[in-house]
C-alpha positions in Angstrom: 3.6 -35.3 -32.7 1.4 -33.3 -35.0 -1.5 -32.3 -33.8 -4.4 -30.0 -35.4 -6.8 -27.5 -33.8 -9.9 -26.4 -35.7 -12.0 -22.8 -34.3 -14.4 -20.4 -35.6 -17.5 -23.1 -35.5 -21.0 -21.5 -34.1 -24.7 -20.3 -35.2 -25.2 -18.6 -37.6 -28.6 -17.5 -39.7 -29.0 -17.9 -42.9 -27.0 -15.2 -45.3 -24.4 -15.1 -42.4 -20.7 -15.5 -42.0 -17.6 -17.4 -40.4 -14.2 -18.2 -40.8 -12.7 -21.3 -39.3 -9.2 -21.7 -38.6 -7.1 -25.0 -38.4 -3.9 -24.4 -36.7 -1.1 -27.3 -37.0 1.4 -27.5 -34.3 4.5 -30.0 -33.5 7.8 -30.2 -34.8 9.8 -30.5 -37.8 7.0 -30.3 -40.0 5.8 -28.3 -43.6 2.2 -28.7 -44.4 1.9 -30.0 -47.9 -2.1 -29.3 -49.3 -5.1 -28.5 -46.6 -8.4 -29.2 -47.0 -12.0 -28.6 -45.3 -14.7 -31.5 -44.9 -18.0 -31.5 -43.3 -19.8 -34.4 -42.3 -23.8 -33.7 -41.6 -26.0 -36.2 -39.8 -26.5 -39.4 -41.3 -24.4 -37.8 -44.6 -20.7 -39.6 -45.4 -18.0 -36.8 -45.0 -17.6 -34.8 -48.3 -15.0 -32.6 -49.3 -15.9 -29.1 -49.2 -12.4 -27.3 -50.6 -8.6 -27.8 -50.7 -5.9 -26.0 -50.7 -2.2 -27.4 -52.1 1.3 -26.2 -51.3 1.3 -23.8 -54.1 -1.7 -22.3 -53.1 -4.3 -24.2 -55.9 -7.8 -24.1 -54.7 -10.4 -26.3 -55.3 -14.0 -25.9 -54.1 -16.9 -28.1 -54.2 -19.7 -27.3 -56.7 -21.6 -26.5 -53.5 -19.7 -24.1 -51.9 -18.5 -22.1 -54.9 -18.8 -18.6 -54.8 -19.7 -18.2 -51.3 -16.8 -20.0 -49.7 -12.8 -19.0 -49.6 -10.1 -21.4 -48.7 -6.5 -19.9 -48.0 -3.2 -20.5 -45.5 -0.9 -18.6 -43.9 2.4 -20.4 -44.0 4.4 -18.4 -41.2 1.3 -19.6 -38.9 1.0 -22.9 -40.3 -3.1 -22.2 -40.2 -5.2 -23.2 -43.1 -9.0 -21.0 -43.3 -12.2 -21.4 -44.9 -14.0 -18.5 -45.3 -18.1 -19.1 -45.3 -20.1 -16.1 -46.8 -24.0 -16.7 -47.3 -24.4 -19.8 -45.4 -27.7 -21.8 -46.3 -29.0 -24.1 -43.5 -27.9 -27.2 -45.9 -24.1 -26.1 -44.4 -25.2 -27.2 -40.9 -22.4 -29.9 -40.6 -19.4 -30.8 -38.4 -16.4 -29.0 -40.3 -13.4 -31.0 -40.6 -9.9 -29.8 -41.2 -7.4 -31.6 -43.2 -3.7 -31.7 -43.4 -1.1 -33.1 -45.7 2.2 -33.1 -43.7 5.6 -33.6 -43.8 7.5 -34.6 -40.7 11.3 -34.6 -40.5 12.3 -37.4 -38.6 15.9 -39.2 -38.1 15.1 -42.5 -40.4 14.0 -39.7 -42.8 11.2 -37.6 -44.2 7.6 -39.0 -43.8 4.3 -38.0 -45.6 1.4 -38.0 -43.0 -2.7 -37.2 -42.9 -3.7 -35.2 -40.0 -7.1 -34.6 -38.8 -8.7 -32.0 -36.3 -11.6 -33.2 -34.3 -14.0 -31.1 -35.8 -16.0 -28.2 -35.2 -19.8 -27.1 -35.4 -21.0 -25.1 -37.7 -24.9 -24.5 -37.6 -27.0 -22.1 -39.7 -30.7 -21.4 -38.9 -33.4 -20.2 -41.4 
């Protein structure tokens, strides 16, 4: 069982910072790419940056420049970095996880999700 926990989520005003954190924990597993979403009210989820194995980024034309994704292997935890937040990033944050699970019948290739976390930025 792979489960992920997202933190760092809070208020923020405008020009502010945070850093979320998504933490994966189970057994047998590698994380493959890891990505950050946000979903804001009555707005379809969007993809807000990746990260892959080999440590490619890739940023939405929104958040470039002013957010960081990177990952720390040894604590299989995947950040995102948000310098001069707007009140447009008021979302839910999503993390994202590409995984590998070792498992008797074999190696699998799974999609994790955290359950989100809050990230509001006032004017």
């Amino acid at each position: 069982q792979v489960q992920l926990v997202e933190s760092g989520g809070g208020l923020v005003q405008a020009g502010g910072s945070l850093k979320l954190s998504c933490t994966v924990s189970g057994s047998s597993f590698t994380i493959r790419a890891g990505g950050w979403y946000r979903q804001a009210p009555g707005k379809q989820r969007e993809l807000v940056a990746s990260i892959s194995s080999d440590g490619i980024t890739n940023y939405a034309d929104f958040v470039k420049g002013r957010f960081t994704i990177s990952r720390d292997n040894a604590k299989n935890t995947v950040y995102l970095q948000m310098d001069s937040l707007l009140p447009e990033d008021t979302a839910v944050y999503y993390c994202n996880a590409e995984v590998t699970i070792v498992q008797a019948v074999g190696t699998i290739l799974s999609d994790y999700w955290g359950q989100g976390t809050q990230v509001t930025v006032s004017s």
